[in-house]
C-alpha positions as CSV (number, residue, x, y, z in Angstrom):
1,X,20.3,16.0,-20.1
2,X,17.0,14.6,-21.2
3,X,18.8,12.5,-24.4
4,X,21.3,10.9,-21.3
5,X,18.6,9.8,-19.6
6,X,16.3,8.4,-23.0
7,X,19.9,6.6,-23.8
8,X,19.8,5.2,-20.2
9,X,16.0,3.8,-20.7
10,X,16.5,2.2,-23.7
11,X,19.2,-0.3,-22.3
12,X,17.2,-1.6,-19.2
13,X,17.2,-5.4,-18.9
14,X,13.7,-7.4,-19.1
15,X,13.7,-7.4,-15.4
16,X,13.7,-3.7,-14.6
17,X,11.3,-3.1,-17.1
18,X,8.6,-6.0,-15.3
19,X,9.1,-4.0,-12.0
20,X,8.1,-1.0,-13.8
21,X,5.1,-2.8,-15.5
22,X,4.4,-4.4,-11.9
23,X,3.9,-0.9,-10.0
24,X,2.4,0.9,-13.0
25,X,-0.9,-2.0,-12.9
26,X,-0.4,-1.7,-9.0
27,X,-0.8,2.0,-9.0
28,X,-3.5,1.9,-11.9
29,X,-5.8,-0.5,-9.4
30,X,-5.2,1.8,-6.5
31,X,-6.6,4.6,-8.9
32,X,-9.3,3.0,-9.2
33,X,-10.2,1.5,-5.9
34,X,-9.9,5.4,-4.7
35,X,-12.1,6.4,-7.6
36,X,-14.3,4.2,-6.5
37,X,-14.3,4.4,-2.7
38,X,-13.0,1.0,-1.9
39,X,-11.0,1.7,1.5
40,X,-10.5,-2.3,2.0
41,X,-8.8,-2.5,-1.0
42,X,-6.9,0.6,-0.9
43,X,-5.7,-0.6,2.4
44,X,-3.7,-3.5,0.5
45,X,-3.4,-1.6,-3.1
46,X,-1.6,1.5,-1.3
47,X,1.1,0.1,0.1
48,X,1.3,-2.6,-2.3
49,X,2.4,0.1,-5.2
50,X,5.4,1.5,-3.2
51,X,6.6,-2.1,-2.3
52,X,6.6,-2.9,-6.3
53,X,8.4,0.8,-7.0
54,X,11.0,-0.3,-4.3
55,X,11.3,-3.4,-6.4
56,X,12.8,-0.9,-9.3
57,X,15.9,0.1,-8.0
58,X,16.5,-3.7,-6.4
59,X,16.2,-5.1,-10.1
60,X,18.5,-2.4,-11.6
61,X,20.4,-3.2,-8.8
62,X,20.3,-6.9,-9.5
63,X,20.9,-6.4,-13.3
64,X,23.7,-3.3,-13.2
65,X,25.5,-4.0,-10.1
66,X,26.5,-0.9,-8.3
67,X,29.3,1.8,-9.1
68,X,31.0,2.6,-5.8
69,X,30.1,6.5,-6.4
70,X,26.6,5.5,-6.6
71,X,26.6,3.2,-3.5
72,X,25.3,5.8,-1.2
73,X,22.4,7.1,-3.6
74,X,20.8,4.0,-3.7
75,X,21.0,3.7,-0.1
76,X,19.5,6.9,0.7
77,X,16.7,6.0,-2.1
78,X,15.7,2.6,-0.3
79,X,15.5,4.4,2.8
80,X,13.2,7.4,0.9
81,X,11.0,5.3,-0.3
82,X,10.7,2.8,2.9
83,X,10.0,5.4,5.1
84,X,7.3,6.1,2.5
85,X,5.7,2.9,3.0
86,X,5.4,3.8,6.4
87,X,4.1,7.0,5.6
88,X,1.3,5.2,3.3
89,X,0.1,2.9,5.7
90,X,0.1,5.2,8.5
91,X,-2.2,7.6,6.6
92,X,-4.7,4.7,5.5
93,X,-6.1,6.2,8.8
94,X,-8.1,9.8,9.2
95,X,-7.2,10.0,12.8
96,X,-5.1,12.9,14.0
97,X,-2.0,10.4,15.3
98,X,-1.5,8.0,12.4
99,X,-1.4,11.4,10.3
100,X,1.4,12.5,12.5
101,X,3.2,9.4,12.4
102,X,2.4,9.4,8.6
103,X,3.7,13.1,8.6
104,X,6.9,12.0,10.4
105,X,7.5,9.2,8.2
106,X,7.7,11.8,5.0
107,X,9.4,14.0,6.5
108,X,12.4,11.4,6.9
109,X,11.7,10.0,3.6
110,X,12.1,13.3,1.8
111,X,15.3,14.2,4.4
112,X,16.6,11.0,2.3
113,X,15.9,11.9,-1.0
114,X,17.5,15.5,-0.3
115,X,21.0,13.7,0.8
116,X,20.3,11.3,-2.7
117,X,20.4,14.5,-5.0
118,X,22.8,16.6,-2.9
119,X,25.2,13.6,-4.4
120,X,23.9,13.0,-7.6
121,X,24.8,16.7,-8.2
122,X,24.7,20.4,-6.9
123,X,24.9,22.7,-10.1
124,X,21.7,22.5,-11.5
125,X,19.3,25.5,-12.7
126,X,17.2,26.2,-8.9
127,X,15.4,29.6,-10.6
128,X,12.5,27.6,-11.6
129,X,12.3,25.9,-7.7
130,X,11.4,29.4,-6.3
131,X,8.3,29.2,-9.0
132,X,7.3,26.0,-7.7
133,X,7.9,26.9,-4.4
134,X,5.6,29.7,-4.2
135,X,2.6,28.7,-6.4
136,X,3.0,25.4,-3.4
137,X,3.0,28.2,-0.7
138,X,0.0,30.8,-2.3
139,X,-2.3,27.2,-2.7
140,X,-1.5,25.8,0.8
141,X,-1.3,29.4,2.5
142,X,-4.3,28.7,4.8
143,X,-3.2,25.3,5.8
144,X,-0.8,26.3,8.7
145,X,-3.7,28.4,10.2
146,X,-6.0,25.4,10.2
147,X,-3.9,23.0,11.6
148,X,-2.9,25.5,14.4
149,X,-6.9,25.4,15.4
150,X,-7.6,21.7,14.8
151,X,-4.4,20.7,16.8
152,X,-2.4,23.6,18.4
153,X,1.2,23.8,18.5
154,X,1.3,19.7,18.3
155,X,0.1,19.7,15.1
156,X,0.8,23.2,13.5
157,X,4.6,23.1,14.2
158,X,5.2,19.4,12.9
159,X,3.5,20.3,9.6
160,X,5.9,23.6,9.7
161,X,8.6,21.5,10.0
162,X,7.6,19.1,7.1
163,X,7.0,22.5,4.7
164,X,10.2,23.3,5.1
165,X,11.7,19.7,4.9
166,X,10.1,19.4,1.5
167,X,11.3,23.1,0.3
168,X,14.4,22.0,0.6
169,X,13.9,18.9,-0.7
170,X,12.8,20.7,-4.1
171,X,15.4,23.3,-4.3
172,X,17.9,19.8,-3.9
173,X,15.9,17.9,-6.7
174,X,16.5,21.1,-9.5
175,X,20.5,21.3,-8.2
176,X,20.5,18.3,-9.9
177,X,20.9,19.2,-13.2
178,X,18.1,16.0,-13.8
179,X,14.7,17.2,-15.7
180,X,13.0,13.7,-14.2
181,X,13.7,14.1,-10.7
182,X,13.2,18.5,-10.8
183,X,9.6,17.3,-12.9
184,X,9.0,14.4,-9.9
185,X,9.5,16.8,-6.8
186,X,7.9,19.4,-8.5
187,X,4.5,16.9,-8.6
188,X,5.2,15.5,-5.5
189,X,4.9,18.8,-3.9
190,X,2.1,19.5,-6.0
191,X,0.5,16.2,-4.3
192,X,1.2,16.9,-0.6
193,X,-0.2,20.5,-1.4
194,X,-3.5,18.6,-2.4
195,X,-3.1,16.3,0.4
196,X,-3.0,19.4,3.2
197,X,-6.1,21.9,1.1
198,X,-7.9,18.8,1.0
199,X,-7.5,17.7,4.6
200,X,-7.1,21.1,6.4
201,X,-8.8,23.7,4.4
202,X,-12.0,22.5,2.7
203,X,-12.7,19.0,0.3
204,X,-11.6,19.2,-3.0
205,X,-13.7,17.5,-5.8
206,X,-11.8,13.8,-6.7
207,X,-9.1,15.3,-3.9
208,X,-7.7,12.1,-2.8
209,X,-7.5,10.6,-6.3
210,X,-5.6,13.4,-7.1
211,X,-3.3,13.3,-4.3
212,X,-2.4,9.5,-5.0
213,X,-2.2,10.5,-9.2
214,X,0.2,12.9,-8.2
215,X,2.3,10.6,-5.3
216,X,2.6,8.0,-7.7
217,X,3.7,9.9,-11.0
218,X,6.0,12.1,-9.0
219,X,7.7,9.2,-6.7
220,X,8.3,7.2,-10.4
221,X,9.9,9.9,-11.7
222,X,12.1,10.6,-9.0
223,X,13.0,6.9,-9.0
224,X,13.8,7.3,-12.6
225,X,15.8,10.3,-12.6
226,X,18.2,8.9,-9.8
227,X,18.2,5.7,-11.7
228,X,19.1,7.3,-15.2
């Protein structure tokens, strides 16, 4: 598995490997504009890094060309990580409405991704999912509660919904037999698990640097394993 994908990485043309370069410094200024408090330029930094990952799969497109069994992955990975953009600029706000909309936004983003590895492949190893899974669940386990008192029914049952969205959008990213895309779920739960403790349940120390670390490295990943 891993070796296919190593093989894979080691034959990308010069211009996949500038978009790469291009949202790794992207994402490495956002770091550090949230490390350092700087909203005004996380405003532009934020949803600058997810146009420049979107630029990966358009220059492997552009180099490669597209297998007609593969057509309908990279669809449903433009629309994942568009509807991510969204989801970015919507939650450059605090406010109880942009964080639905932002909410909504990756919900449909990781409803995409779940259709993208359903047909990339369905055989994988799951059993480490359910590990994932529940360690994600036993961290957040107090977030549901919150939500129910800071917004009712309007709020509690959208972030329901959007738990068990991204459940299934694990146990999808392990059927796929891929160690990049299993690993890049697996942190991208790990991130929205920050995200909720750290919005819903009490501040964490350096929380939302860790939530964007974690977005970032786990969205690459997942670009990369669909890619390999």
């Amino acid at each position: 598995m891993w070796s296919v994908e190593i093989r894979v990485w080691c034959r990308l043309p010069l211009m996949t490997y500038a978009a790469w370069s291009l949202f790794a410094l992207v994402a490495l200024a956002d770091w550090v504009a949230v490390a350092r408090g700087d909203r005004r330029a996380e405003a532009v930094l934020k949803p600058a890094a997810t146009l420049a990952l979107i630029a990966v799969p358009a220059a492997a497109l552009v180099s490669f060309g597209e297998p007609d069994a593969s057509v309908s992955i990279t669809v449903w990975l433009f629309v994942a990580l568009f509807f991510g953009l969204l989801g970015d600029i919507a939650l450059l706000s605090d406010s109880i409405p942009r964080f639905k909309l932002g909410l909504a936004a990756f919900l449909v983003g990781h409803l995409a991704y779940l259709l993208a590895f359903l047909q990339t492949g369905t055989d994988g190893p799951v059993g480490a999912a359910f590990t994932v899974l529940f360690l994600a669940l036993v961290a957040t386990r107090h977030v549901l509660p919150e939500a129910w008192r800071m917004g009712g029914p309007t709020l509690a049952i959208p972030v329901a919904a959007y738990t068990l969205v991204i459940g299934a959008m694990l146990f999808a990213a392990f059927g796929t037999g891929i160690g990049l895309i299993a690993v890049g779920a697996s942190i991208f739960v790990a991130s929205d698990s920050i995200l909720s403790v750290n919005r819903f349940v009490r501040p964490l120390p350096r929380g939302h640097l860790m939530v964007m670390v974690t977005y970032h490295v786990g969205q690459a990943l997942i670009v990369a394993g669909l890619l390999s």
